[in-house]
C-alpha positions in Angstrom: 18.2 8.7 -8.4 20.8 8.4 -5.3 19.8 4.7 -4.0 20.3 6.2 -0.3 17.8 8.7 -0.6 15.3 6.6 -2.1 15.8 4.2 0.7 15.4 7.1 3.4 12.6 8.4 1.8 10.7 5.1 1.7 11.4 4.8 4.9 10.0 8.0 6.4 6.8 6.9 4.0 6.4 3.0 5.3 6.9 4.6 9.3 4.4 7.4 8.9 1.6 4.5 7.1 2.7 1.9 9.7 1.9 4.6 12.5 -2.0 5.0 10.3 -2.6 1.8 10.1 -1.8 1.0 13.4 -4.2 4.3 14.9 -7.0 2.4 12.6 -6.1 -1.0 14.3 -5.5 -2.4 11.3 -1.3 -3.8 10.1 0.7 -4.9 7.4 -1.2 -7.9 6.8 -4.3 -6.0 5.4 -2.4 -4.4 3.5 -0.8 -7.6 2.2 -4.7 -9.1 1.8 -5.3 -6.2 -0.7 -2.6 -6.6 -2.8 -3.0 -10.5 -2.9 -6.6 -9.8 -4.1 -5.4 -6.6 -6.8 -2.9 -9.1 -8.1 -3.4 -10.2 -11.2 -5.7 -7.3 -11.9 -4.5 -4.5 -14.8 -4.4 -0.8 -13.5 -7.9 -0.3 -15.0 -9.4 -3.7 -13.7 -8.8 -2.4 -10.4 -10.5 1.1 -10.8 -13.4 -0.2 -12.5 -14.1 -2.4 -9.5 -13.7 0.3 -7.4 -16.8 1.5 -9.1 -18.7 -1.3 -8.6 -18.4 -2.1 -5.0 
């Protein structure tokens, strides 16, 4: 629960997906157009379309 290590631990997370995303050309704005199309959408909304695409 120490604020500090949750912040450096997100961190080290957000670099290391930044660096995949980046290596699949793709950037934070895809990832931003998926959540602005999940949004709305209840946890098992979303995995049902999953199912269906």
């Amino acid at each position: 629960g120490d604020r500090d290590k949750i912040v450096y631990e997100t961190a080290d997370l957000w670099f290391h997906s930044m660096v995949l995303l980046a290596h699949a050309g793709l950037g934070p704005q895809d990832v931003l157009k998926e959540l602005e199309r999940r949004f709305g959408f209840s946890g098992l909304e979303e995995k049902a379309s999953r199912k269906a695409e």
